[in-house]
Each structure stands twice: as C-alpha cells, then as structure tokens.
RODREN-582264 format. One record per residue: residue number from 1; residue in one letter; x, y, z of N, C-alpha, C, O, CB in turn. Coordinates in Angstrom, 1 decimal. Glycine has a CB too. Example, Ala and Ser with C-alpha at 12.3 -4.5 7.8 and 13.67 -1.06 7.14 Angstrom:
<sites>
(1 'a' (13.2 -5.7 7.8) (12.3 -4.5 7.8) (13.2 -3.3 7.8) (14.2 -3.3 8.5) (11.3 -4.5 9.0))
(2 's' (12.8 -2.2 7.1) (13.7 -1.1 7.1) (12.9 0.0 7.9) (13.4 1.1 8.0) (14.1 -0.6 5.7))
</sites>
This chain:
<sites>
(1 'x' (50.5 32.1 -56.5) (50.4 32.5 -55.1) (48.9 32.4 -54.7) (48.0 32.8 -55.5) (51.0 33.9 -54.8))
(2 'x' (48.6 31.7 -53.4) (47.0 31.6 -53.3) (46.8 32.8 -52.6) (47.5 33.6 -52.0) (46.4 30.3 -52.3))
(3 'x' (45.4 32.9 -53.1) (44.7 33.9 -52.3) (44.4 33.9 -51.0) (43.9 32.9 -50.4) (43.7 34.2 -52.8))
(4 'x' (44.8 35.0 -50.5) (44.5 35.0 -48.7) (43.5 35.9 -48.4) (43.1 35.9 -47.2) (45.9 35.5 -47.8))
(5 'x' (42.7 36.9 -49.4) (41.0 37.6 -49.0) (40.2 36.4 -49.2) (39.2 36.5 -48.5) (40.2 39.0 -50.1))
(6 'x' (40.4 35.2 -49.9) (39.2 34.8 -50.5) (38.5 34.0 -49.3) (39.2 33.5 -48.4) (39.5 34.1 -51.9))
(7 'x' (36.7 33.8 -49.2) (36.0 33.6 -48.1) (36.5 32.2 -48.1) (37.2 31.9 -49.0) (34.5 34.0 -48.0))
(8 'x' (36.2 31.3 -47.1) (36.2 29.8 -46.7) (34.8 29.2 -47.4) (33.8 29.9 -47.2) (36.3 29.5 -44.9))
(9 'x' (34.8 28.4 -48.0) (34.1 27.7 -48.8) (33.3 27.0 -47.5) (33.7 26.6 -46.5) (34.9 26.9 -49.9))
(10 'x' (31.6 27.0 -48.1) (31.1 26.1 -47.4) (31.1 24.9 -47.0) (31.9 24.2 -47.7) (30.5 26.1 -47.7))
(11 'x' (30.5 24.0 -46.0) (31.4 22.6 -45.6) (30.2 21.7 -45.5) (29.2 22.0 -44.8) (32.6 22.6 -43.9))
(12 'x' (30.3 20.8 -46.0) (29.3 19.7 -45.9) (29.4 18.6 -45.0) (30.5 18.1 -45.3) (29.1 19.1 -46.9))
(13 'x' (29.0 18.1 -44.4) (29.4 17.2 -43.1) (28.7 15.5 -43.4) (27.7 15.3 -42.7) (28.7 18.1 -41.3))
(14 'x' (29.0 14.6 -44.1) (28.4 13.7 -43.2) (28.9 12.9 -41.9) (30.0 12.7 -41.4) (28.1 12.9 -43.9))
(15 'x' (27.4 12.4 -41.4) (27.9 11.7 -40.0) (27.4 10.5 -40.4) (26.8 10.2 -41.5) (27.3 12.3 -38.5))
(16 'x' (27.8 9.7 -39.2) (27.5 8.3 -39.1) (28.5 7.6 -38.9) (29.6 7.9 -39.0) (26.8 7.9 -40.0))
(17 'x' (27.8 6.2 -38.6) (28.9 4.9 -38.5) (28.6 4.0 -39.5) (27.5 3.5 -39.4) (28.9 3.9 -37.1))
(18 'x' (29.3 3.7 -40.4) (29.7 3.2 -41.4) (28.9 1.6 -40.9) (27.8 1.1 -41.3) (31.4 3.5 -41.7))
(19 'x' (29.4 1.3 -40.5) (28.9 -0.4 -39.9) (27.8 -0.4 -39.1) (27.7 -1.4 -38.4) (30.0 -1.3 -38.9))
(20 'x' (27.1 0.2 -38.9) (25.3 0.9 -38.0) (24.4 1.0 -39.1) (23.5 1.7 -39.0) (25.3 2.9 -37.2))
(21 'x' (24.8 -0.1 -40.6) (23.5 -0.2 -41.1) (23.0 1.5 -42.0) (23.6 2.3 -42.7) (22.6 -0.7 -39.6))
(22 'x' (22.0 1.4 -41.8) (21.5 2.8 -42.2) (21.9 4.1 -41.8) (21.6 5.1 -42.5) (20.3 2.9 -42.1))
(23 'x' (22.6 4.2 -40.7) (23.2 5.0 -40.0) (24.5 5.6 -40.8) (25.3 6.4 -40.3) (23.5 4.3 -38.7))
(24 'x' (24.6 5.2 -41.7) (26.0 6.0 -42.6) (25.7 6.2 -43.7) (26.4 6.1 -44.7) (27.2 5.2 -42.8))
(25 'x' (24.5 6.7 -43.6) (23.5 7.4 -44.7) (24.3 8.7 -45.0) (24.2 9.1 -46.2) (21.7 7.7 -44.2))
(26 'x' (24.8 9.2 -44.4) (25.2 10.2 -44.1) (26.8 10.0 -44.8) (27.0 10.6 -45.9) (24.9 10.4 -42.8))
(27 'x' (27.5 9.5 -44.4) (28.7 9.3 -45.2) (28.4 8.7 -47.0) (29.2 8.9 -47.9) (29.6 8.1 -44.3))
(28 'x' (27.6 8.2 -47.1) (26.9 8.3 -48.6) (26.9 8.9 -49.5) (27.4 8.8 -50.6) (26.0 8.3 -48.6))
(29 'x' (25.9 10.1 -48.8) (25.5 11.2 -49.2) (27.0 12.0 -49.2) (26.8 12.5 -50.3) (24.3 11.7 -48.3))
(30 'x' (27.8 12.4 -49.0) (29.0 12.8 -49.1) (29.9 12.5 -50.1) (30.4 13.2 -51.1) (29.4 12.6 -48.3))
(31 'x' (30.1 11.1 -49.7) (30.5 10.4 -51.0) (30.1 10.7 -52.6) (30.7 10.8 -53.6) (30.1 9.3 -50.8))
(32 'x' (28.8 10.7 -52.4) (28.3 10.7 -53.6) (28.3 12.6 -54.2) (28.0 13.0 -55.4) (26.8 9.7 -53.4))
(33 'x' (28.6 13.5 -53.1) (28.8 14.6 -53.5) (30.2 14.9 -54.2) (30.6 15.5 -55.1) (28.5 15.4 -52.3))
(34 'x' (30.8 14.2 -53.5) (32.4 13.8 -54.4) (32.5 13.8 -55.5) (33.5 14.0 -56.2) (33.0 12.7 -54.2))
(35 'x' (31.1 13.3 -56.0) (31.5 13.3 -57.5) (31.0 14.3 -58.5) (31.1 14.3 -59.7) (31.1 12.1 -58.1))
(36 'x' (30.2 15.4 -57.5) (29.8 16.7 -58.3) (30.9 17.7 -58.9) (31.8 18.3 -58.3) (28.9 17.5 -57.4))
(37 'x' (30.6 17.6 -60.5) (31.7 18.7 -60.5) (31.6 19.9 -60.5) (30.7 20.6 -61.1) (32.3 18.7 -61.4))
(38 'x' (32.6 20.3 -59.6) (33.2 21.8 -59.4) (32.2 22.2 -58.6) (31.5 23.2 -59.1) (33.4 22.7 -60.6))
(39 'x' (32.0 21.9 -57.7) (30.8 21.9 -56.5) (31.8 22.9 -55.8) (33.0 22.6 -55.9) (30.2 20.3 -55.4))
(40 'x' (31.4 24.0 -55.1) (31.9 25.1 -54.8) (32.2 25.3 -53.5) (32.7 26.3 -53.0) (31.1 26.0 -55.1))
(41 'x' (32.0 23.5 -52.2) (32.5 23.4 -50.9) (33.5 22.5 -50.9) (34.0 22.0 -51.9) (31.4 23.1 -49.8))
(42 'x' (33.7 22.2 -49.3) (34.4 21.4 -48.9) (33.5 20.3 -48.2) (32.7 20.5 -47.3) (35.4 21.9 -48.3))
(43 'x' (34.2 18.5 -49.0) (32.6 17.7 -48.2) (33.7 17.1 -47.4) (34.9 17.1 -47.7) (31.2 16.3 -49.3))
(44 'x' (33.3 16.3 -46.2) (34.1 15.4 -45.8) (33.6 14.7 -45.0) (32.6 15.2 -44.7) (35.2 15.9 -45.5))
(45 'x' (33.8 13.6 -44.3) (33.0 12.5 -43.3) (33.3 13.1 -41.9) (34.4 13.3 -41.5) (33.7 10.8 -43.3))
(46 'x' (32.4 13.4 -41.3) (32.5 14.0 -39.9) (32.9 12.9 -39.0) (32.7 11.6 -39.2) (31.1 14.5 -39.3))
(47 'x' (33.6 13.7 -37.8) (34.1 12.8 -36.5) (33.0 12.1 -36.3) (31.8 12.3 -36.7) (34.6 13.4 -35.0))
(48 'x' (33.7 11.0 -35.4) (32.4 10.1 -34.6) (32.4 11.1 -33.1) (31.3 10.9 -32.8) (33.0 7.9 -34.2))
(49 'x' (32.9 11.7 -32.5) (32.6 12.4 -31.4) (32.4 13.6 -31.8) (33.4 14.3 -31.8) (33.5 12.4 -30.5))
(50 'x' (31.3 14.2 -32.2) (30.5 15.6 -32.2) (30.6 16.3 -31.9) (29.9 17.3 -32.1) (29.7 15.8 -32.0))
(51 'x' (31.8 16.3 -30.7) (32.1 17.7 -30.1) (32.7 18.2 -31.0) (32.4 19.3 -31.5) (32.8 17.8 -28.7))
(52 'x' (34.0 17.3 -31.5) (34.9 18.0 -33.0) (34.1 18.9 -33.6) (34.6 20.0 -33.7) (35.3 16.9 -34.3))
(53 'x' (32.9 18.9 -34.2) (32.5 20.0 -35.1) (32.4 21.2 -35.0) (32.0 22.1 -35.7) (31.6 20.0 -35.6))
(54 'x' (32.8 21.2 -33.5) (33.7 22.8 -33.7) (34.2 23.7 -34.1) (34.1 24.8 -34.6) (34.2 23.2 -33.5))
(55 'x' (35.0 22.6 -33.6) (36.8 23.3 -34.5) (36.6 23.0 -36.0) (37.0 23.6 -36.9) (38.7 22.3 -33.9))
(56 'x' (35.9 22.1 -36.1) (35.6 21.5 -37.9) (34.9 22.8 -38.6) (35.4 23.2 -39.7) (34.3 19.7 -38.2))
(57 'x' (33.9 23.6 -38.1) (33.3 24.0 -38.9) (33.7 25.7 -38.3) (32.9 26.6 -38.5) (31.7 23.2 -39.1))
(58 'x' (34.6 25.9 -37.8) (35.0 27.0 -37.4) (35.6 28.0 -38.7) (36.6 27.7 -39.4) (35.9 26.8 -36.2))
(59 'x' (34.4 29.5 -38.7) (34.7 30.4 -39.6) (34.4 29.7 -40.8) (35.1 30.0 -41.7) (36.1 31.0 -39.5))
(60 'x' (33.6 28.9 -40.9) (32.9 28.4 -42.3) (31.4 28.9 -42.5) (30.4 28.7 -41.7) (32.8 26.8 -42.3))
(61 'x' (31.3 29.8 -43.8) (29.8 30.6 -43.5) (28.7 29.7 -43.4) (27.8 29.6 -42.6) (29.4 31.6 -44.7))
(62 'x' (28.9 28.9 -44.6) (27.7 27.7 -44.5) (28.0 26.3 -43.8) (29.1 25.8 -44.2) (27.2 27.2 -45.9))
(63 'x' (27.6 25.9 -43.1) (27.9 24.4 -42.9) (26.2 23.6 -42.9) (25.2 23.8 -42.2) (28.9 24.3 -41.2))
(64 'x' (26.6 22.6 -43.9) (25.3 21.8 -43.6) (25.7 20.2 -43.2) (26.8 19.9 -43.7) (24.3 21.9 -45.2))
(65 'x' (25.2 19.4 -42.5) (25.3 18.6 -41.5) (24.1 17.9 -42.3) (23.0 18.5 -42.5) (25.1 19.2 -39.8))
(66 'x' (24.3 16.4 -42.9) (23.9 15.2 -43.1) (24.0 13.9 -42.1) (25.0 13.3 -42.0) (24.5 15.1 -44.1))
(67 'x' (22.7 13.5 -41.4) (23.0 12.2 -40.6) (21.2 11.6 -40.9) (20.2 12.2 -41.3) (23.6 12.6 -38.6))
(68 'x' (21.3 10.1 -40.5) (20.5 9.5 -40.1) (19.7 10.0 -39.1) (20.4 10.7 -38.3) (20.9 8.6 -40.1))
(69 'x' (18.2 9.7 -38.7) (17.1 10.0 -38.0) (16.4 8.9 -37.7) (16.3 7.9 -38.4) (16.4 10.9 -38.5))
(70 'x' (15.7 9.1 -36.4) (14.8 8.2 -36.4) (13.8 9.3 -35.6) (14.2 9.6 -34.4) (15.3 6.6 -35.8))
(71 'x' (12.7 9.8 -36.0) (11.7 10.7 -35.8) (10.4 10.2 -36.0) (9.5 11.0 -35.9) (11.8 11.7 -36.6))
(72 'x' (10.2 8.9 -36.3) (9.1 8.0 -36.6) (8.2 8.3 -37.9) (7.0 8.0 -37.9) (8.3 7.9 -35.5))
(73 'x' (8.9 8.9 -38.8) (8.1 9.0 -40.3) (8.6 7.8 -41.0) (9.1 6.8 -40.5) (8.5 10.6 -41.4))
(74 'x' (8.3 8.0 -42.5) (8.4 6.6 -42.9) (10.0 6.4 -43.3) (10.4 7.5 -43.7) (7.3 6.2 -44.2))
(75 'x' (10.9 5.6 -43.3) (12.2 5.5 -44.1) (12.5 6.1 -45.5) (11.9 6.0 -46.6) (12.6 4.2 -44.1))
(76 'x' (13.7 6.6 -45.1) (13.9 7.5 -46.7) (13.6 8.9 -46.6) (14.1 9.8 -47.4) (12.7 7.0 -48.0))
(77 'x' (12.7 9.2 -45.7) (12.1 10.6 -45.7) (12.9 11.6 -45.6) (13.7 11.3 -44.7) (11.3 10.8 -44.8))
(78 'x' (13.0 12.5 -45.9) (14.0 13.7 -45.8) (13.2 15.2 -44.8) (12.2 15.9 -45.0) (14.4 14.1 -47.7))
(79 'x' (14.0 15.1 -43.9) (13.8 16.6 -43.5) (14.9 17.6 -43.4) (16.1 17.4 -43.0) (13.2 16.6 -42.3))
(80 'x' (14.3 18.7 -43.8) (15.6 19.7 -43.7) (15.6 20.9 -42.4) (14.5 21.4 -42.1) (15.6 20.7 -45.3))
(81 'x' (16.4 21.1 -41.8) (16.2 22.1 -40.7) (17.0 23.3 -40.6) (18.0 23.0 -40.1) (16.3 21.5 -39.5))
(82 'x' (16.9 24.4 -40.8) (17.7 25.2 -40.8) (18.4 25.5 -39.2) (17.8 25.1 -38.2) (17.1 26.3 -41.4))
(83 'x' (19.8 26.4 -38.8) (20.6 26.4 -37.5) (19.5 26.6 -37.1) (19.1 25.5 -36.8) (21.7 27.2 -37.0))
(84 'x' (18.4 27.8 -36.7) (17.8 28.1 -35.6) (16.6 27.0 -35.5) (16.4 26.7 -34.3) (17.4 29.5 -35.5))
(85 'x' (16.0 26.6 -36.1) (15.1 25.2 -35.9) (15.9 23.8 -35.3) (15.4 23.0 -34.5) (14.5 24.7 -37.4))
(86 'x' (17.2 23.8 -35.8) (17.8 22.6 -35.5) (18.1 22.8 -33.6) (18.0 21.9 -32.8) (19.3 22.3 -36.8))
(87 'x' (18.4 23.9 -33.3) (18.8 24.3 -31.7) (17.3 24.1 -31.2) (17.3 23.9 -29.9) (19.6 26.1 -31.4))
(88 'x' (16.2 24.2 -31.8) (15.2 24.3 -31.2) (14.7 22.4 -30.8) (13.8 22.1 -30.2) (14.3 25.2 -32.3))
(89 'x' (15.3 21.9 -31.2) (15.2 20.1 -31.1) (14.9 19.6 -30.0) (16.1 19.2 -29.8) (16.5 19.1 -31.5))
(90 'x' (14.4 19.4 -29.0) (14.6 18.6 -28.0) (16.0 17.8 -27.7) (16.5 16.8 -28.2) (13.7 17.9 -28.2))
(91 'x' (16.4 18.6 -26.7) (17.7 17.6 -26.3) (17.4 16.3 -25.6) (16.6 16.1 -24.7) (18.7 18.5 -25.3))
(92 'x' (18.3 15.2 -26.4) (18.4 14.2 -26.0) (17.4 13.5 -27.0) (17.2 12.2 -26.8) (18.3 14.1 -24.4))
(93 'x' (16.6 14.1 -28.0) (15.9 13.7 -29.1) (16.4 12.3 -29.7) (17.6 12.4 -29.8) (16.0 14.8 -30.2))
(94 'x' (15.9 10.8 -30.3) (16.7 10.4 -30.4) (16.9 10.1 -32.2) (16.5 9.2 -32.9) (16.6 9.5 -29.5))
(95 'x' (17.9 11.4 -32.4) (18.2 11.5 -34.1) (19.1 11.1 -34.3) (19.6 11.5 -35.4) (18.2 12.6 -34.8))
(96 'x' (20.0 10.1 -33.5) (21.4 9.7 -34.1) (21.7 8.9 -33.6) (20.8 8.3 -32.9) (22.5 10.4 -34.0))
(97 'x' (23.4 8.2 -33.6) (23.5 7.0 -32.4) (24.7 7.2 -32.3) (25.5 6.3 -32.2) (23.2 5.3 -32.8))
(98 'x' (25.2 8.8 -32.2) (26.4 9.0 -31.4) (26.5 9.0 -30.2) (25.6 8.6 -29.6) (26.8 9.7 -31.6))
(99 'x' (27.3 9.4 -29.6) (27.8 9.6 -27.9) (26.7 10.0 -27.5) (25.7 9.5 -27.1) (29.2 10.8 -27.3))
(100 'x' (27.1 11.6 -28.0) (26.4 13.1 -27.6) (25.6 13.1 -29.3) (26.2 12.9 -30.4) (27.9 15.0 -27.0))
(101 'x' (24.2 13.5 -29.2) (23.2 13.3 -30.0) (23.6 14.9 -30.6) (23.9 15.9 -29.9) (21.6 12.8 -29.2))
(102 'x' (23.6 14.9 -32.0) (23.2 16.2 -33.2) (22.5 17.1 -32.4) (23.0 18.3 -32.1) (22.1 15.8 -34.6))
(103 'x' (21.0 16.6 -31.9) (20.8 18.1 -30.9) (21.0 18.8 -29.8) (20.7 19.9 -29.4) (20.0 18.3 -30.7))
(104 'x' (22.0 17.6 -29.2) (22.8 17.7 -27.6) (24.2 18.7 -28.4) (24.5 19.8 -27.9) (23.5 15.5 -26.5))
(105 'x' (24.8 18.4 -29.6) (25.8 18.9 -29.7) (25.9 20.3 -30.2) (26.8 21.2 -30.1) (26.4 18.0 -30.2))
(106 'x' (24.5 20.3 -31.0) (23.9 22.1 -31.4) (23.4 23.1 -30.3) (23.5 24.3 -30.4) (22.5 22.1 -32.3))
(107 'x' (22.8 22.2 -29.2) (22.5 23.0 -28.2) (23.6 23.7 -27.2) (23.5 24.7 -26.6) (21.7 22.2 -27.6))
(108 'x' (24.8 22.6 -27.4) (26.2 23.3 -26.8) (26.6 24.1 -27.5) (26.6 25.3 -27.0) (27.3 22.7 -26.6))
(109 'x' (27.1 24.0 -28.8) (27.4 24.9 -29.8) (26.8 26.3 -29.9) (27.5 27.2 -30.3) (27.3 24.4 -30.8))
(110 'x' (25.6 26.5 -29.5) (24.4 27.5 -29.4) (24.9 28.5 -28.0) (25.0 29.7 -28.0) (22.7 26.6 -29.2))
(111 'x' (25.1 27.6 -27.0) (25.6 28.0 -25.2) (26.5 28.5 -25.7) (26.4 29.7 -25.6) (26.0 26.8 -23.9))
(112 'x' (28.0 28.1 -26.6) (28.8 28.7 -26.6) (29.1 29.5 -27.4) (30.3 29.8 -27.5) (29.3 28.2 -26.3))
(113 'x' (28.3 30.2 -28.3) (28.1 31.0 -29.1) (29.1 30.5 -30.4) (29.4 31.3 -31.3) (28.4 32.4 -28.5))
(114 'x' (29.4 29.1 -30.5) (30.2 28.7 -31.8) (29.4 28.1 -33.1) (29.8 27.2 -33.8) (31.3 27.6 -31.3))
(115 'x' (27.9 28.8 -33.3) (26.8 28.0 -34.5) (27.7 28.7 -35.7) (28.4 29.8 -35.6) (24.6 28.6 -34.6))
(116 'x' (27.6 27.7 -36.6) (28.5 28.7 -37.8) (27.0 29.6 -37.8) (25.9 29.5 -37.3) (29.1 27.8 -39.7))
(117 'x' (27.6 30.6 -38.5) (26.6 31.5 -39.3) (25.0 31.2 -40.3) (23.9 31.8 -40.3) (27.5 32.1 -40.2))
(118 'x' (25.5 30.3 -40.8) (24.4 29.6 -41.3) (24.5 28.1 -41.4) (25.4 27.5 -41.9) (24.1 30.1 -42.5))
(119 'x' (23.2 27.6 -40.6) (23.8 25.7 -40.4) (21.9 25.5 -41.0) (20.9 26.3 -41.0) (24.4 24.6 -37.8))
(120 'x' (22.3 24.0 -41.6) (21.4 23.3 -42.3) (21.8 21.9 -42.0) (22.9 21.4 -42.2) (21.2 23.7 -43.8))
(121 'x' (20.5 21.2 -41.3) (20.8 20.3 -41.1) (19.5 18.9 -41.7) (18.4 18.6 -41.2) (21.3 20.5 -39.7))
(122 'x' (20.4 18.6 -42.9) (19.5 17.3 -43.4) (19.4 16.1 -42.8) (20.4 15.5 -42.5) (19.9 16.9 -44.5))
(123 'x' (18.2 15.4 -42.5) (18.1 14.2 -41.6) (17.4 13.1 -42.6) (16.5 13.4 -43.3) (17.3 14.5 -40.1))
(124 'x' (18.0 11.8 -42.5) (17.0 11.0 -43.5) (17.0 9.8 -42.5) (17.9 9.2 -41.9) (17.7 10.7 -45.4))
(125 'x' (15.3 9.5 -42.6) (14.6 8.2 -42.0) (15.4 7.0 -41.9) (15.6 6.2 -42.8) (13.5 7.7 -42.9))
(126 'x' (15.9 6.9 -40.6) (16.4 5.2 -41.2) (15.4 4.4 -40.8) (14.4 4.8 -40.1) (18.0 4.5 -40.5))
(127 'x' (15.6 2.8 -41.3) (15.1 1.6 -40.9) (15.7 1.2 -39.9) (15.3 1.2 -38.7) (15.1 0.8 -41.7))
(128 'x' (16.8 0.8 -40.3) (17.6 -0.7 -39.2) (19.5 0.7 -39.0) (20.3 1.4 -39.7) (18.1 -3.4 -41.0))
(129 'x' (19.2 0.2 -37.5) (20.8 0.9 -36.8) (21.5 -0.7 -36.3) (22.4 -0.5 -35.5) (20.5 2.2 -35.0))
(130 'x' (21.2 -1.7 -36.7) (21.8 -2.7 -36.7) (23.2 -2.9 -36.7) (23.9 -1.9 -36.6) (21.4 -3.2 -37.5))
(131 'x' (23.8 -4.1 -36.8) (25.5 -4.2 -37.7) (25.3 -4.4 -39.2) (24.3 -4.9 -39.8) (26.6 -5.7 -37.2))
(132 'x' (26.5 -4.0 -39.9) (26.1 -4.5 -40.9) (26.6 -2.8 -42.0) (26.6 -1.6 -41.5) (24.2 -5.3 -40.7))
(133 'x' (26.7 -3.1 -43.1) (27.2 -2.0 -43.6) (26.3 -1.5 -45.2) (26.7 -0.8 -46.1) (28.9 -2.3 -43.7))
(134 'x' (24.9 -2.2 -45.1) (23.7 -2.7 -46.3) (23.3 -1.1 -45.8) (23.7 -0.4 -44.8) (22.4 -4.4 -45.9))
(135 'x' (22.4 -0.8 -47.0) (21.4 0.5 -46.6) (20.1 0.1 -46.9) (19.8 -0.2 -48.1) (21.7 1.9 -47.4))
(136 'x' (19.3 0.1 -46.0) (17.8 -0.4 -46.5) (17.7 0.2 -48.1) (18.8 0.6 -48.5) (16.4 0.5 -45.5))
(137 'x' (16.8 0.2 -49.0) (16.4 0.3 -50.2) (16.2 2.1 -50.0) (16.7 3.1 -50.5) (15.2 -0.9 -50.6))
(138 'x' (15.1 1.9 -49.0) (14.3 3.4 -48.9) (15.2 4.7 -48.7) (15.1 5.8 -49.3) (13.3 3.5 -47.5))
(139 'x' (16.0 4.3 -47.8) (17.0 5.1 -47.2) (18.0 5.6 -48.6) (18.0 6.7 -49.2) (18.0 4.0 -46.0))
(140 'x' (18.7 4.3 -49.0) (19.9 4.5 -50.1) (18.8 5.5 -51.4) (19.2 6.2 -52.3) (20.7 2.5 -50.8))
(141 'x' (17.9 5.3 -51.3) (16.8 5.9 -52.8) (16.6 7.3 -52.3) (16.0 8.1 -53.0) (15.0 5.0 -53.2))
(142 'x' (17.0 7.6 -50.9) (16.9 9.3 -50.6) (18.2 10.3 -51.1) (18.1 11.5 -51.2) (16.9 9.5 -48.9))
(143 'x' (19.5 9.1 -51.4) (21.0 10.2 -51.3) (20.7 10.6 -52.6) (21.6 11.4 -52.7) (22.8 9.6 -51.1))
(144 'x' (20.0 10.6 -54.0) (20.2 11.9 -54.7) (19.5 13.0 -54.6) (19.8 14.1 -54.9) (20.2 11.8 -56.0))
(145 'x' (18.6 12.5 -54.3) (17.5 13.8 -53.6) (18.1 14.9 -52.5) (17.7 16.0 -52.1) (16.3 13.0 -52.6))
(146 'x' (19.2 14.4 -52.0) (19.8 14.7 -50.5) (20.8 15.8 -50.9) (21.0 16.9 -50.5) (20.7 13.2 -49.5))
(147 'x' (21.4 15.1 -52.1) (22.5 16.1 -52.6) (22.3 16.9 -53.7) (23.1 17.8 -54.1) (23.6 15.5 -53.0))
(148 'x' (20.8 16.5 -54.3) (20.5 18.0 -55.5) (20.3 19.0 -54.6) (20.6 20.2 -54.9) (18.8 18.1 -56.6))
(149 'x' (19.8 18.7 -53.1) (19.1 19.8 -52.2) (20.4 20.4 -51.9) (20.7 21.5 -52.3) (18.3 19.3 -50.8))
(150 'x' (20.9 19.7 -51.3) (22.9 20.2 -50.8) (23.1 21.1 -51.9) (23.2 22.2 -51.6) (24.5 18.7 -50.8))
(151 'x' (23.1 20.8 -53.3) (23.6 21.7 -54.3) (22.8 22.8 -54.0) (23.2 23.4 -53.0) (23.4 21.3 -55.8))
(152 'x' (21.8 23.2 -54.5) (20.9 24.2 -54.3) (21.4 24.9 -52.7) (22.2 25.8 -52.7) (19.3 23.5 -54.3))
(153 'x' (20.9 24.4 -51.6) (21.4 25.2 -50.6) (22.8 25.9 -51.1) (22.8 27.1 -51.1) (21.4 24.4 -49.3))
(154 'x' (23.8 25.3 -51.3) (25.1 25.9 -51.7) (25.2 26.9 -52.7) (26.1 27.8 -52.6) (25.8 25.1 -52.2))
(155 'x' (24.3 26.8 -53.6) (23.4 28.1 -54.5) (23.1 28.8 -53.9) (23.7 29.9 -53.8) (22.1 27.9 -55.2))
(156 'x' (22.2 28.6 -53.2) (21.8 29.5 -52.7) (20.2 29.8 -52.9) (19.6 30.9 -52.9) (22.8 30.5 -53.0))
(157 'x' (19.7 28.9 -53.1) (18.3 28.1 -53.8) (17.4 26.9 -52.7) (16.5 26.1 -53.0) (19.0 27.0 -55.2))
(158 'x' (17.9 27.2 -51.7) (17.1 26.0 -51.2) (15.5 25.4 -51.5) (14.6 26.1 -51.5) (17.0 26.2 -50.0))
(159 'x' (15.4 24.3 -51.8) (13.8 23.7 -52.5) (13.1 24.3 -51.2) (13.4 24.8 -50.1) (13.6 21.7 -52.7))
(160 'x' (11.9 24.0 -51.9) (10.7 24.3 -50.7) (10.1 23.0 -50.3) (10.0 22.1 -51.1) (9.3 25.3 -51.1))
(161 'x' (9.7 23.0 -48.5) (9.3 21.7 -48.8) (8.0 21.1 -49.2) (7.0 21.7 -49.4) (9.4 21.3 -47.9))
(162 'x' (8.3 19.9 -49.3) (7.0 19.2 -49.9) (6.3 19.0 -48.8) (6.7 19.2 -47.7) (7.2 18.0 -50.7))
(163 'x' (4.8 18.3 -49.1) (4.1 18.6 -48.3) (4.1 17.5 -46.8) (4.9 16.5 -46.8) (3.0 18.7 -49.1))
(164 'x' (3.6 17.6 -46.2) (4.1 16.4 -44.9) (3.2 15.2 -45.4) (2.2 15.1 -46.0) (3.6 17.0 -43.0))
(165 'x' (4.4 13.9 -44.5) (4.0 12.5 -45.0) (4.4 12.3 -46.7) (4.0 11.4 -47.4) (2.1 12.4 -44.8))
(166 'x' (5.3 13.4 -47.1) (6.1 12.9 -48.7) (7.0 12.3 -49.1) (8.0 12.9 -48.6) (6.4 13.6 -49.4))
(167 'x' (7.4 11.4 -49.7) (8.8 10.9 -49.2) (9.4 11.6 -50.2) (8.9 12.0 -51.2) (9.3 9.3 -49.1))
(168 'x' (10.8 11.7 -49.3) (11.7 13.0 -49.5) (11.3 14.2 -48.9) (12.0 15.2 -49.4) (11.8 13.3 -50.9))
(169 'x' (10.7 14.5 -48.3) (9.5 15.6 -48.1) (10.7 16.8 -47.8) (10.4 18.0 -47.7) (8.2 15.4 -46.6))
</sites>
C-alpha cells in the first residue's frame, strides 16, 4: 500500500525547444539527470507554454527550473538564481524564446502567490537559437556541471559560486 503522509518529491523542470538549437539545453540537462541513480526527485521536460508550471509544480517543496539564456556572458556559462532573485529579473528580460519569457512567467506566479516554496533557477549561455537540433560545444560541455549542481541543491548542498566571468560560474 503507498504511502499517503509522505512529502512530494522535488521537481526538476527542463525547458526549451528541442529544434531552437541551443535552446534545449535544458531538456539535456534532464535527460541526462535520468540517468542518476536513485536521485530523490521527479525530472521531466517542461511545457512549451509557461503558464503550465503552475499547476506542474503545485505543492512541490523544491522546484528547480533549467533553460537556456542569453544575458551576454560567454556561452556555456552557468548561472544559478534562487525564487526570490529570479522574481527580481527584469520583466520581458530576454532569457528564453518562449511565448511568455521565465521572468514574465515568475513574476505572475509571484502576483499570484503560486512560487513553490523554494525555486532555483539554472540558466546556461547559449550561442545560436537557430533551427537545427546541434548544441554548440560550450553549451553541451555545461550539462554535467548543471546536474552535479541539481544533485547538490536536492541535498541540500548547493555549490558556492565561482567567481564572475568563470565558465560554469
């Protein structure tokens, strides 16, 4: 019989479009969490419409959110943002190439009081948002870095960052 006290396991999100080139850096990085064993969440490929992560990440304590960026550091680069930094983004920022942008869709989520409890949101440098389903070199050489970090946060360990202008930072 399953248990019905036990908490909801943390949720790992990637985003992206799969054929947008470096832009599905993010589904990658998921993927490749798939193959951690006995990793203690739930990963799965996020909607293409951002409003869904609503209801997706509703009553989940942790949710951490993986997508492509373009913030003008160098490709590959990793930044990590915890919920209240990530609501702090400039809306309409341009870190994605969805509809409604990651920080348009945190800043609603924030209005409507639906942030999970604890959100982390990893962003990695892309190059090219092109067609095409290739990952620049720089980019694809960030997803194990992306998901030791994912482990750790899920620990409950998050790294510290490195210093600015590092790749991976």
């Amino acid at each position: 019989m399953p248990r019905t006290d036990a908490l909801p396991r943390p949720l790992v999100i990637g985003l992206g479009a799969e054929a947008r080139s470096d832009d599905g850096i993010g589904l990658d990085v998921v993927r490749a969490l798939r193959t951690e064993p006995a990793l203690p969440a739930e990963v799965v490929e996020g909607p293409a419409d951002l409003s869904r992560l609503l209801d997706l990440w509703s009553g989940r304590p942790l949710v951490i959110l993986v997508d492509a960026v373009r913030s003008g550091a160098p490709p590959g680069t990793v930044v990590r943002w915890d919920g209240g930094e990530a609501t702090r983004l400039p809306s309409g920022l341009a870190l994605s190439t969805h509809g409604l942008s990651l920080p348009d869709m945190l800043h609603l989520a924030a209005f409507l009081g639906r942030l999970p409890p604890r959100l982390v949101v990893f962003g990695i440098e892309a190059r090219e948002f092109g067609p095409g389903t290739d990952r620049s070199p720089e980019v694809r050489g960030a997803v194990p870095d992306v998901c030791r970090r994912i482990v750790r946060e899920i620990a409950g360990r998050p790294a510290r960052p490195r210093p600015e202008g590092s790749p991976h930072a």
